[in-house]
N, C-alpha and C positions, 0 to 999 in steps of 0.2 A: 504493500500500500504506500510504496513512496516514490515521488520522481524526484525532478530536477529543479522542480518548480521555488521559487526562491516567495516568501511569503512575507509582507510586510505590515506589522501592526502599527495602528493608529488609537489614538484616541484619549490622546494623555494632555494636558491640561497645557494653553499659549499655543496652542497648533493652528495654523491659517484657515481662513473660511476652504481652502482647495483641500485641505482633510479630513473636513469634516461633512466630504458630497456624498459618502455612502449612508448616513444618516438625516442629509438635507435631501436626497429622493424619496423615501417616505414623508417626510416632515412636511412639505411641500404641499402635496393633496392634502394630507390630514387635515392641518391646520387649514387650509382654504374652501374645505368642503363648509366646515360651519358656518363661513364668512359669508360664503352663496347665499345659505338661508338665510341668516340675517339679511343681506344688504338688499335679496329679491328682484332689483330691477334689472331686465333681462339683458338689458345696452350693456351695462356693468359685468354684472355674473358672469357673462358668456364672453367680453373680454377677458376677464380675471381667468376665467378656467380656460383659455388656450394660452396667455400667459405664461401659466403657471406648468401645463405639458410639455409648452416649448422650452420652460427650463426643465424640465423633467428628463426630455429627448438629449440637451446639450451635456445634461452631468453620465445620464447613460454613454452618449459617446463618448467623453472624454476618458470615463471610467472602462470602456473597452480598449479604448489607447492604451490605457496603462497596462492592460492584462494580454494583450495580446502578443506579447514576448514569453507569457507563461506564468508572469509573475501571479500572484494572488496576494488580494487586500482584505486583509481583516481589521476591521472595526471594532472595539470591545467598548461596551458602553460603561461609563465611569471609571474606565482604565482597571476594570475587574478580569482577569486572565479568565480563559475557560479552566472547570465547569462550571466557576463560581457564577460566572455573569454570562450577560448574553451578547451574543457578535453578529455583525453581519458579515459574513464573508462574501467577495468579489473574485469571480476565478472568471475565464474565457465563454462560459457555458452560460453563467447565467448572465453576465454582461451585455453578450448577444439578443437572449432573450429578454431582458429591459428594453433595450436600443429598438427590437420590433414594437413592445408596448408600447414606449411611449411616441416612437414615431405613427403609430396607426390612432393612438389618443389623439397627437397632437393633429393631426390633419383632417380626421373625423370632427373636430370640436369645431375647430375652425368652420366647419360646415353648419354647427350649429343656428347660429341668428335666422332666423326669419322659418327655415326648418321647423324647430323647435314650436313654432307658433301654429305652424299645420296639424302638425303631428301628436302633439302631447294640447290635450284638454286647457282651457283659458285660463291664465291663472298660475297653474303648476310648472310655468317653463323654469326657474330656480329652484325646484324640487330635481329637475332632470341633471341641472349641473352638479348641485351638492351631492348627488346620489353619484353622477359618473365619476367625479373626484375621488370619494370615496372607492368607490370600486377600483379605480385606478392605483388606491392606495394599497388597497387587499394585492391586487396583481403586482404590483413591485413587492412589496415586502413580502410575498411566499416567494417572489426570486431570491429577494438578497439575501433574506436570514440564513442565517449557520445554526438554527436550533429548531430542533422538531417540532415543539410543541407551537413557536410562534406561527411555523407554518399553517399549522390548521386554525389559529386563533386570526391571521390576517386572512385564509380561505374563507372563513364565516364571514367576515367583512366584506370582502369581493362579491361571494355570494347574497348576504344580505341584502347588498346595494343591488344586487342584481336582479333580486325577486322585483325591486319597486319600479327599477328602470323599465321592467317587463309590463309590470305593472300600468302604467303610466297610457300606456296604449288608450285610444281612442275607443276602440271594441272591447266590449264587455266579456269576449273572448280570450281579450289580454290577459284578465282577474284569473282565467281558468288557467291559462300557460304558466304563468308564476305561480300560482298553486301546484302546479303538477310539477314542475320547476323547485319549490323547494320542500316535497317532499320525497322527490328522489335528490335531491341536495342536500339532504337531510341524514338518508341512509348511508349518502357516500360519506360525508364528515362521519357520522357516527362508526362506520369501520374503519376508518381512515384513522381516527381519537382510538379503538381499540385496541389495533395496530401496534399505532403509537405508544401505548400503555406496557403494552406486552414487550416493547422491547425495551421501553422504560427499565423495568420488572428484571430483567436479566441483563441488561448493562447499568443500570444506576446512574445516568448519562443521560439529559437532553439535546445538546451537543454532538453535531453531526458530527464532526470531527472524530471526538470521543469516542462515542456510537462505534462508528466503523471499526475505531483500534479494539475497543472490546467486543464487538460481536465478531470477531476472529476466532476467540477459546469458547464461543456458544451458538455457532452457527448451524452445528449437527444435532442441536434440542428440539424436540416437538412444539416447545413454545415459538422457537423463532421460526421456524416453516409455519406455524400457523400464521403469526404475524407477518410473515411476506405476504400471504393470501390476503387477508384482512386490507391489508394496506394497497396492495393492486386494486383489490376489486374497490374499495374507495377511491382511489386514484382514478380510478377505468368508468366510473360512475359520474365525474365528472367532465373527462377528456368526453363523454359519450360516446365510448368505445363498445362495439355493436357485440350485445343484443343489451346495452346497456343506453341505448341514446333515442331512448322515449320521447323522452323531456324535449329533446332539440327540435325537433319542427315544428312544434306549436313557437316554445318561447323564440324562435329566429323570427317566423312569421306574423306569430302575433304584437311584439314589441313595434315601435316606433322603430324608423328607418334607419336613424341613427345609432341607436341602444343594437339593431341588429349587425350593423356595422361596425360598431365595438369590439362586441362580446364577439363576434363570430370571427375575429382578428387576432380578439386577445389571448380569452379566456380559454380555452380548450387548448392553447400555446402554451400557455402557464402549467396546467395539468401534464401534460405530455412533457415540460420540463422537472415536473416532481416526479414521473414515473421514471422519468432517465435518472436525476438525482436519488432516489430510493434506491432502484433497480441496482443501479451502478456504482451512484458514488458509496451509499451504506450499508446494503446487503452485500455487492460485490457480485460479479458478472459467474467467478465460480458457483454461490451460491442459488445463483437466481437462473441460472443455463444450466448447467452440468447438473447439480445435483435437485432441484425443482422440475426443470425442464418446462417452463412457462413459455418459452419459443413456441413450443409444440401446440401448444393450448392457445396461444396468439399468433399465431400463423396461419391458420384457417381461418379462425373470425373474420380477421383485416383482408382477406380475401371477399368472404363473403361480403361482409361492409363496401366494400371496392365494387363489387356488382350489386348488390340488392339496396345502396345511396342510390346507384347512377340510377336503375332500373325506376324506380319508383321516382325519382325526377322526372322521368320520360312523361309521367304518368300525371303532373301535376297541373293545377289549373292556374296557379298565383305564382307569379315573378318570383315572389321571396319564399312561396315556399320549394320551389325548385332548386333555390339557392339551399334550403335547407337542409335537403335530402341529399344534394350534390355536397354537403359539407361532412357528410357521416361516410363517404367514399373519400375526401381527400383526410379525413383522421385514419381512414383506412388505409392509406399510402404511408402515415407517420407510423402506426405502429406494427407496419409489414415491415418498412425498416427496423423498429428494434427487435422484431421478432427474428431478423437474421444473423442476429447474436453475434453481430462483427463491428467494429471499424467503421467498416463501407458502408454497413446499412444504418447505423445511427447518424451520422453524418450525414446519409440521405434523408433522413426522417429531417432530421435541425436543418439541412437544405430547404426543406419542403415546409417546415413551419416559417420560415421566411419569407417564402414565393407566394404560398399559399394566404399569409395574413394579408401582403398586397392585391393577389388578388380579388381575392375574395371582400376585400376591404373597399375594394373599388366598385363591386359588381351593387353592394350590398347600396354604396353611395348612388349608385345609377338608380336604385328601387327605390331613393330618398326622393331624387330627381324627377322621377312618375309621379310620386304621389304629391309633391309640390304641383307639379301642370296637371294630372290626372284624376286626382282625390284619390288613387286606388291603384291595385298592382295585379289585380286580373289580370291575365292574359288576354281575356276580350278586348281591351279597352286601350291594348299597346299597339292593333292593327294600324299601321300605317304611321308608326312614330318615327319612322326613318325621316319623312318629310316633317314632321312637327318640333321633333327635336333631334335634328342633325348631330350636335355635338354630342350629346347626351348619349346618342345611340350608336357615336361612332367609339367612346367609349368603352360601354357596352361589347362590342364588337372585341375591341381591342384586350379587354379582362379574360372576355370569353374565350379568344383564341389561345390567353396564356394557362385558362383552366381545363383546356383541352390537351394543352401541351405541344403545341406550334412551334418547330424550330425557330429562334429567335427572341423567342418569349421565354421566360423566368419559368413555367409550367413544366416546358422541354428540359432546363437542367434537372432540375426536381425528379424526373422520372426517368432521365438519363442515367441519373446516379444512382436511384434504385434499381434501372435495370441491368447496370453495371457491377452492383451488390449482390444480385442476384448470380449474374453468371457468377462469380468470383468462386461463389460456392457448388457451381455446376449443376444451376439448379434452370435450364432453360424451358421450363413447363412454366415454372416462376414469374419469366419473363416475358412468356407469353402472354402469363393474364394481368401482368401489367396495364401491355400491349392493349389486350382486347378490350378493360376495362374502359382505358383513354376514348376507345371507337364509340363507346355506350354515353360519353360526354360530349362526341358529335352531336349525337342525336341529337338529346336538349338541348343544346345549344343552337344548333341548325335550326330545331322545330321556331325557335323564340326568332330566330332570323330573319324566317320565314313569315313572322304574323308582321312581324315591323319594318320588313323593305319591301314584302314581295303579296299581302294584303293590302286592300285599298280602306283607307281609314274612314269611320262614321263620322258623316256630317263634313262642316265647312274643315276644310285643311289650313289652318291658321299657325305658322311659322313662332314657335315661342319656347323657346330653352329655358332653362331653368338660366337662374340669376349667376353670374361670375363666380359668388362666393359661395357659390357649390359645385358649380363645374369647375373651377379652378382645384378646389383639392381630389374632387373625382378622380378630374385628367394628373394630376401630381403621383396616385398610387395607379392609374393605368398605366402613365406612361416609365414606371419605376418598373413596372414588370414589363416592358421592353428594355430597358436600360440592362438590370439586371438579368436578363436573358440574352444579352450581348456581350456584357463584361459581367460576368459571375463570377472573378476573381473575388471579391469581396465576400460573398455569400460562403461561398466552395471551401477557400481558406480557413472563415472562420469555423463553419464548422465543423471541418476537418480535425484542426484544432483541439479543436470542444470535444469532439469522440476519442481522440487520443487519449485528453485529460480526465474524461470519465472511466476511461476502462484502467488508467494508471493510478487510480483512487488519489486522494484528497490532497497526498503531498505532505514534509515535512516541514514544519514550519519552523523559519528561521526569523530570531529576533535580531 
């Protein structure tokens, strides 16, 4: 459990505002979520909380800077060493995964203003910002912390926030989605806290660090195999890893356009990085492969998910909830790669949780975009919007070809590199249904093509795109996923990176 990795602690008293950015990342929403409610007026609120992302976004990158040599930053609060006190640690992996949150925060918010006013009930548009801050807080701080227990205590936050943002919806349908939403949110914290307990119980250690060095001389106990279980299937309940992702097509569709652009970026990103961190960085790839064999047990699923998302997209009548179903097939891409119990396929997963927040972040802004000119995301009512909203749907276009996985597009490395994982392991049946899966994303995507360029639209044809400040950040995460499907040095590297540092566990830290 050690590399090379050189580990540098902070947090000791006269240290500059630049060492103290792993603790001003959460601080940041925390603190500004209350402020929303209080101050309420939506001009204010809705600058304040892109503000405050767009510092979120800048301390994430700079904070990858630093890590991206290998180093790791630990944070220990009140200058209390582990296990006394609690830390946040910064290693390459989760660094990454901040820099997607809060870059998909920040450009969703910004789309906020005028949005907000359609979409969420009169009245409540500073409910939606206090709520997304928060949440945004939950989803950083289950990145950065280095201690178990906080992880599930800033989950609850995330998720709380998340019941109301769902909430908030127009449709009295909404009420029923966050309902169903947190009470399988519900089940997954509660195994997930079990978990957690259980292996409490046999290391005496909250402290992931810790954790890992002592569940070394207790990994062959009946308690800690149970506790992997407990803590996957929490984990897997979240991510809405299939046949566990109930929840997800209500709450993507019935939420406001934006909460669905979010969450469908952030949140299942998040998840899928505890399930690596668990898996990897604190049970350890021998116990969780070789001696579990949980590959076996998630390498089918994520297959099926991969067909039975796309399939039942084909099948759907509403814009977002096609987006939905097409989202329980691309988690299925993420944890087909860690089901390949290598390198190459976790790398392709964290590939793919990058590709995939943009575009799906983008697709999710296009359904924001509808229902600003359209009141609604029916599929009826998008005939003929190629002529109504050109830009809008050239957009569209352009997300869709990267979730199809288009050379050129960010889609195409994502599934390049899983299908180069695959062979690696000689598994070209593998690669197949990669393959064949991607053709089943033609489809709905084509069919949606087809109502909007190639049907002739109801009534007068009247020229009107959505306002700049939503098609400005639309086209921002559309045209990211051509960027990064061009130059995918950035993506590829980092997470390449990040799969080495997880399979070579946590590293020894040097003061």
């Amino acid at each position: 459990m050690t590399d090379a990795a050189t580990t540098h602690h902070v947090a000791q008293a006269g240290l500059s505002l630049m060492d103290h950015l792993p603790a001003l990342q959460v601080l940041l929403p925390l603190m500004g979520a209350p402020l929303c409610f209080l101050l309420r007026k939506e001009a204010i609120v809705s600058a304040f909380t892109v503000a405050i992302s767009f510092a979120c976004l800048a301390i994430s990158m700079t904070l990858l800077g630093e890590v991206r040599g290998g180093e790791v930053i630990v944070y220990e609060f009140g200058g209390w060493p582990r296990p006394f006190g609690i830390e946040y640690r910064v290693d390459i992996t989760n660094a990454f995964v901040m820099v997607v949150v809060s870059l998909v925060a920040s450009v969703v918010f910004a789309a906020g203003p005028g949005q907000a006013r359609r979409a969420i009930p009169a009245g409540r548009e500073y409910l939606f910002y206090s709520a997304a801050l928060l949440c945004l807080t939950g989803l950083l701080g289950v990145t950065i912390t280095g201690d178990v227990f906080n992880v599930f205590v800033f989950m609850e936050i995330s998720s709380l926030s998340s019941y109301i943002l769902i909430a908030l919806g127009r449709e009295r349908r909404a009420l029923m989605a966050a309902f169903t939403y947190l009470i399988m949110g519900t089940i997954g914290a509660t195994f997930l806290l079990i978990g957690i307990g259980l292996m409490y119980q046999m290391t005496g250690t909250l402290n992931m660090v810790d954790m890992a060095e002592r569940l070394q001389d207790v990994n062959d106990t009946r308690t800690i195999r149970v506790a992997v279980a407990f803590v996957v299937v929490g984990i897997s309940t979240k991510l809405a890893v299939f046949p566990l992702h109930q929840w997800l097509p209500n709450a993507y569709s019935e939420a406001p356009p934006l909460v669905s652009a979010f969450l469908a970026a952030t949140a299942t990103k998040v998840a899928y990085y505890l399930l690596l961190r668990f898996s990897l960085g604190i049970f350890g790839a021998a116990l969780v492969f070789d001696r579990i064999g949980i590959d076996t047990l998630l390498m089918p699923l994520s297959v099926l998910a991969m067909f039975v998302g796309s399939i039942a997209a084909i099948y759907q009548t509403d814009f977002k909830r096609v987006l939905a179903y097409s989202s329980i097939a691309q988690i299925g891409y993420m944890t087909l790669g860690f089901s390949l119990a290598s390198e190459a396929g976790v790398a392709a997963g964290l590939i793919h949780v990058f590709n995939h927040a943009l575009m799906k972040g983008s697709l999710f802004l296009v359904a924001a975009c509808i229902t600003w000119r359209m009141g609604s995301t029916k599929v009826d009512v998008m005939r003929g919007l190629g002529q109504r909203m050109p830009l809008t749907m050239a957009a569209f276009v352009v997300a869709g070809l990267a979730l199809v996985g288009v050379p050129g597009t960010a889609g195409f490395v994502s599934k390049w590199a899983l299908v180069t994982a695959a062979l690696e392991q000689d598994s070209l049946f593998l690669a197949f249904l990669i393959m064949g899966s991607s053709i089943l994303a033609v489809v709905y995507i084509w069919r949606l093509v087809e109502v909007i360029y190639f049907q002739e639209p109801d009534g007068t044809v009247e020229k009107r795109d959505a306002p700049l400040r939503m098609l400005i950040p639309t086209w921002i995460l559309a045209g990211m996923t051509i960027y990064f499907g061009l130059f995918s040095g950035f993506s590829v590297e980092v997470a390449e990176a990040a799969a080495s540092q997880l399979f070579a566990g946590f590293g020894t830290a040097v003061h």
